[in-house]
LUMFITOR-495572 format. One record per atom (N, C-alpha, C): residue in three letters; atom name; x, y, z. Coordinates in nm, 2 decimals. Layout:
N
> ALA; CA; X; Y; Z
...
This chain:
84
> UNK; N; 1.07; -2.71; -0.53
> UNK; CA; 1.13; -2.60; -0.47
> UNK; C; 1.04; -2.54; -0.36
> UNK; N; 1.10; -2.49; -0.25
> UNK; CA; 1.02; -2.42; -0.17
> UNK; C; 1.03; -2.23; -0.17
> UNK; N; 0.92; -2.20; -0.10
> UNK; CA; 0.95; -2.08; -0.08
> UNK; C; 1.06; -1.99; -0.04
> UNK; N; 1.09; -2.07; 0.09
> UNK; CA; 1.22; -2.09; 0.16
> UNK; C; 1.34; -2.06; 0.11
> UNK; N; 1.33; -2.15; -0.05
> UNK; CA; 1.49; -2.21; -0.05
> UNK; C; 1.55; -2.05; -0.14
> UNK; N; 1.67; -2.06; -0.12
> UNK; CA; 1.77; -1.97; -0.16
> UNK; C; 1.79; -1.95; -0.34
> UNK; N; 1.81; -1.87; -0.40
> UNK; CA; 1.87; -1.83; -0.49
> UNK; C; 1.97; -1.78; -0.51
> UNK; N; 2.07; -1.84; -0.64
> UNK; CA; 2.20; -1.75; -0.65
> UNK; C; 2.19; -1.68; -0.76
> UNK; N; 2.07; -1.53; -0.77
> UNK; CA; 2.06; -1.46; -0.88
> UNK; C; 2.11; -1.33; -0.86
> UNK; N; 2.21; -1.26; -0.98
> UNK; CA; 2.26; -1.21; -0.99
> UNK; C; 2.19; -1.07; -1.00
> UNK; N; 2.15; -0.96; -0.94
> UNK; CA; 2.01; -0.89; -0.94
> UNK; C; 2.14; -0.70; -0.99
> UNK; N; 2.27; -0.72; -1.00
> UNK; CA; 2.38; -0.58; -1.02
> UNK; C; 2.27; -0.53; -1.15
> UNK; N; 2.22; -0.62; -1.28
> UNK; CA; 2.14; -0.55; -1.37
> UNK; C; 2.04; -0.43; -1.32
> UNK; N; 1.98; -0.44; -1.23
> UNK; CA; 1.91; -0.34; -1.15
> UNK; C; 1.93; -0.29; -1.06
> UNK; N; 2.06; -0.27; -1.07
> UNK; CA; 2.14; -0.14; -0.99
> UNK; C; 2.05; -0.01; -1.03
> UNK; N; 2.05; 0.06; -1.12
> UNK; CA; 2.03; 0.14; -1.19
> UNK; C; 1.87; 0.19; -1.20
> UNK; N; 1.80; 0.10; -1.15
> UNK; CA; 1.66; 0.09; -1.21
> UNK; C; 1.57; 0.22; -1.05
> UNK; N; 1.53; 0.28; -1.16
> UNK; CA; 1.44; 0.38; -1.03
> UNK; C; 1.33; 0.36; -0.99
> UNK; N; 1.28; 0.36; -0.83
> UNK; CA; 1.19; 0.30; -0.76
> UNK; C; 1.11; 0.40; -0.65
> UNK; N; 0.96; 0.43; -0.70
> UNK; CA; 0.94; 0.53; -0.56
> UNK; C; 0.90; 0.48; -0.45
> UNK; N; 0.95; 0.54; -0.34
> UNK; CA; 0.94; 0.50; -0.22
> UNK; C; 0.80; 0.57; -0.16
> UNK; N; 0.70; 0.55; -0.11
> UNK; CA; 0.61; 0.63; -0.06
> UNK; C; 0.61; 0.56; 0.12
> UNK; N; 0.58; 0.69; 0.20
> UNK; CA; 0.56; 0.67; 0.35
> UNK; C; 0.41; 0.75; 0.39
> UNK; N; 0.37; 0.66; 0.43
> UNK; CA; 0.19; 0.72; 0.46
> UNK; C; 0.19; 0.73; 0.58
> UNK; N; 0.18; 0.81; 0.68
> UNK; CA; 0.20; 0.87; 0.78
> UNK; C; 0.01; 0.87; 0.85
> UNK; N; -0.08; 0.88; 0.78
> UNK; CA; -0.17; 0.88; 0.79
> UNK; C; -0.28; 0.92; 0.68
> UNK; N; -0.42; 0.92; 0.66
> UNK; CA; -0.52; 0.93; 0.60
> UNK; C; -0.66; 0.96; 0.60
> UNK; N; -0.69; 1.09; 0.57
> UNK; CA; -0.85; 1.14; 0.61
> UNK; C; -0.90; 1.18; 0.50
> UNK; N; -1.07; 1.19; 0.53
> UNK; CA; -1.09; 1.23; 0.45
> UNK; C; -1.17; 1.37; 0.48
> UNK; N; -1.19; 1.51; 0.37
> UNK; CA; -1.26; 1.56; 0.47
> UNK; C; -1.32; 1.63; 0.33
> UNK; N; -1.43; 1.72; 0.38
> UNK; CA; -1.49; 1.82; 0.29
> UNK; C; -1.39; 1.96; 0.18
> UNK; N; -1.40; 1.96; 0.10
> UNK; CA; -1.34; 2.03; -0.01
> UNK; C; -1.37; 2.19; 0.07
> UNK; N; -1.44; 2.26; 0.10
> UNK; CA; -1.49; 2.37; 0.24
> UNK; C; -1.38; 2.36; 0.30
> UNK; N; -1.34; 2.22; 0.41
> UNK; CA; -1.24; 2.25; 0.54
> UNK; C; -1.10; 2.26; 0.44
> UNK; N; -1.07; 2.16; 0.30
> UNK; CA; -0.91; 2.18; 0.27
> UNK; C; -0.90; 2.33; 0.21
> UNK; N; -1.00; 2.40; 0.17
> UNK; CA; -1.00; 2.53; 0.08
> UNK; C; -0.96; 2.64; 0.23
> UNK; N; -1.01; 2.62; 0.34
> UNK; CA; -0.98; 2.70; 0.41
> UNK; C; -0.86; 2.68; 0.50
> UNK; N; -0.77; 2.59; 0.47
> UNK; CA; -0.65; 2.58; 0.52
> UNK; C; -0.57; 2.69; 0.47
> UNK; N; -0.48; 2.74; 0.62
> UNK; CA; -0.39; 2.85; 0.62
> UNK; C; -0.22; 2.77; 0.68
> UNK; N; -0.12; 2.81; 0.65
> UNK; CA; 0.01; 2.82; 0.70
> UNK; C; -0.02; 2.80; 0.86
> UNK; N; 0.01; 2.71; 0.92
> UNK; CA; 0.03; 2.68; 1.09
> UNK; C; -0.11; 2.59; 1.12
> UNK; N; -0.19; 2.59; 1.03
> UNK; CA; -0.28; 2.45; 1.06
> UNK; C; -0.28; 2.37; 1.08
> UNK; N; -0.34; 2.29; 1.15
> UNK; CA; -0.31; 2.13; 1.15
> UNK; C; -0.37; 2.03; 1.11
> UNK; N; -0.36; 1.96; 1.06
> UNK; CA; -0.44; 1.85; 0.99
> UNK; C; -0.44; 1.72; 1.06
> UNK; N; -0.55; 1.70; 1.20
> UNK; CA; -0.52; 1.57; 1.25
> UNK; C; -0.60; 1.44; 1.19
> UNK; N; -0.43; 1.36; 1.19
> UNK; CA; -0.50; 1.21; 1.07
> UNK; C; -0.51; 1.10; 1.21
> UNK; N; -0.57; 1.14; 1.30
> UNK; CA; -0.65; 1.07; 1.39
> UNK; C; -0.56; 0.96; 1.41
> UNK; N; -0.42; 0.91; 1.46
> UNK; CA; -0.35; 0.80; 1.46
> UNK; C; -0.26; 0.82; 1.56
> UNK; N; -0.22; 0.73; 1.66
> UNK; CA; -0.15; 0.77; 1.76
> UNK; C; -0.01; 0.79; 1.71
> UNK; N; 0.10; 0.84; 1.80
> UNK; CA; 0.20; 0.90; 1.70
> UNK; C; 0.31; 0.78; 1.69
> UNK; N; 0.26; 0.67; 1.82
> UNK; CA; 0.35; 0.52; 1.77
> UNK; C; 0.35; 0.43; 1.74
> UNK; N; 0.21; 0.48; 1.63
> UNK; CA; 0.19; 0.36; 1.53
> UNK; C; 0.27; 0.36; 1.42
> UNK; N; 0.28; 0.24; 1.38
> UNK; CA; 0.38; 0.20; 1.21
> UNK; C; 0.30; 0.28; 1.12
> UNK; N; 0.41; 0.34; 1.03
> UNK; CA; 0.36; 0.38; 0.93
> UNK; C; 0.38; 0.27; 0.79
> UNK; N; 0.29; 0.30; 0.71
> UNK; CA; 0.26; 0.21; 0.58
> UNK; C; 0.38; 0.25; 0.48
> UNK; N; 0.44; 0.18; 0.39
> UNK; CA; 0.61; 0.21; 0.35
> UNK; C; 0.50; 0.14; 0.18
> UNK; N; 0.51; 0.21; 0.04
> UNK; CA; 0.49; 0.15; -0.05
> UNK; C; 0.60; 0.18; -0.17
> UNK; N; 0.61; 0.06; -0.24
> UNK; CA; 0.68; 0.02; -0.31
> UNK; C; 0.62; 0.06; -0.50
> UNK; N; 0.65; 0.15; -0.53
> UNK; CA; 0.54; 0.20; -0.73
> UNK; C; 0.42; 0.16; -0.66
> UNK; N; 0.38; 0.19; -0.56
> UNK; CA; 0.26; 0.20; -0.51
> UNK; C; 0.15; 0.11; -0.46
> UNK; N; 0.29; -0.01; -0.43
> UNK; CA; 0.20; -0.11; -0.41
> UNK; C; 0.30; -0.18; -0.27
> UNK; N; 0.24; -0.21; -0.12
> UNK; CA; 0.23; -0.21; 0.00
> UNK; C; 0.38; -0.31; -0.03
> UNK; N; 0.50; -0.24; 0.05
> UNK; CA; 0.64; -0.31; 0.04
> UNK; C; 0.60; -0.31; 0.25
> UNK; N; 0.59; -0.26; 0.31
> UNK; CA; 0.69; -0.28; 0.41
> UNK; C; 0.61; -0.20; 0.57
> UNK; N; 0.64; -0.20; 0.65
> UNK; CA; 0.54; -0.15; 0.83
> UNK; C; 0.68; -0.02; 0.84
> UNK; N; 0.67; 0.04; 0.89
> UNK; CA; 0.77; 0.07; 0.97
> UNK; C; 0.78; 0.21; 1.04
> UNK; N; 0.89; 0.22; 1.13
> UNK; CA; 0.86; 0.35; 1.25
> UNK; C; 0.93; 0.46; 1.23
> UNK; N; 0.87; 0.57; 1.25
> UNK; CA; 0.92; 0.72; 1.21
> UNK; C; 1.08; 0.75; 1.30
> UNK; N; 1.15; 0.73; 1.25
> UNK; CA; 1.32; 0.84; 1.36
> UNK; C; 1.33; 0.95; 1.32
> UNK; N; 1.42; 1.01; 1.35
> UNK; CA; 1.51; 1.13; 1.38
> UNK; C; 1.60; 1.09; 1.39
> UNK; N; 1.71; 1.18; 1.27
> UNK; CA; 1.82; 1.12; 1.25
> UNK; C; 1.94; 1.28; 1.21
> UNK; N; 2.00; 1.31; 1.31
> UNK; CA; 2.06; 1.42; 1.28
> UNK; C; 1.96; 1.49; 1.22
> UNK; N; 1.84; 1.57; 1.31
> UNK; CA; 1.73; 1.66; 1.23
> UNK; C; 1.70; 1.64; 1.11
> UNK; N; 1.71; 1.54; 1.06
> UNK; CA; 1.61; 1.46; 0.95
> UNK; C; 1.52; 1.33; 0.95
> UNK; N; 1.41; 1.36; 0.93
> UNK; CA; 1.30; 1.24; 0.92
> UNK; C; 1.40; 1.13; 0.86
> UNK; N; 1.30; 0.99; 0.89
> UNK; CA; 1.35; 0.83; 0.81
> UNK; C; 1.28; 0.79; 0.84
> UNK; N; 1.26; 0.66; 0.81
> UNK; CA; 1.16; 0.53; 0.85
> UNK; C; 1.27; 0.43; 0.89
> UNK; N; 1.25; 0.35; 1.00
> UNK; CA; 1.30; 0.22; 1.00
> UNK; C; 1.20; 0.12; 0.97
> UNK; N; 1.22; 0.05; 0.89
> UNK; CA; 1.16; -0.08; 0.83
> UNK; C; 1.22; -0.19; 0.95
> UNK; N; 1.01; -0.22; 1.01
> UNK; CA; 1.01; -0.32; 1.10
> UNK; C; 0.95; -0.44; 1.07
> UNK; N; 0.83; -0.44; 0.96
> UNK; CA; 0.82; -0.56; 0.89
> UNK; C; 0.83; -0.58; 0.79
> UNK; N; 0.85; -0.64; 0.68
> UNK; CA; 0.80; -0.64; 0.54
> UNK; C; 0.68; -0.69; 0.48
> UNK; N; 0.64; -0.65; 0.40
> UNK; CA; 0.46; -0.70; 0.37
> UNK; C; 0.50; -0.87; 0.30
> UNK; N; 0.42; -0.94; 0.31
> UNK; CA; 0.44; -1.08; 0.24
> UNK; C; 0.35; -1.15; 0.29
């Protein structure tokens, strides 16, 4: 068998089954000092340009690339690669 080749598995059993989605948008690190003094209208720059892929994980383990939209004034991801 190859990697390639197709399956006819029946997967409706995990209809049901719950799965967290995590979207990492970016990542710093800083001194316990600068997050204690964070106020309402702050900004926290995570030093990334803003049209880079964001990292998409699957129970916390790396599923997918993909890019921030706007969708009827709500955030999404579109999934542009998958990890593999």
């Amino acid at each position: 068998m190859t990697d390639n080749e197709n399956f006819d598995i029946d997967l409706r059993f995990l209809a049901d089954v719950n799965l967290n989605i995590t979207v990492e948008i970016g990542k710093i690190t800083k001194l316990f000092k600068y997050i204690y003094n964070l106020k309402e209208g702050d900004i926290i720059d995570l030093k990334k340009p803003t049209e880079s892929l964001v990292d998409i994980y699957l129970n916390k383990e790396p599923f997918a690339q993909g890019e921030i939209v706007v969708i009827n004034e709500k955030y999404g991801v579109r999934i542009i690669s998958l990890a593999g």
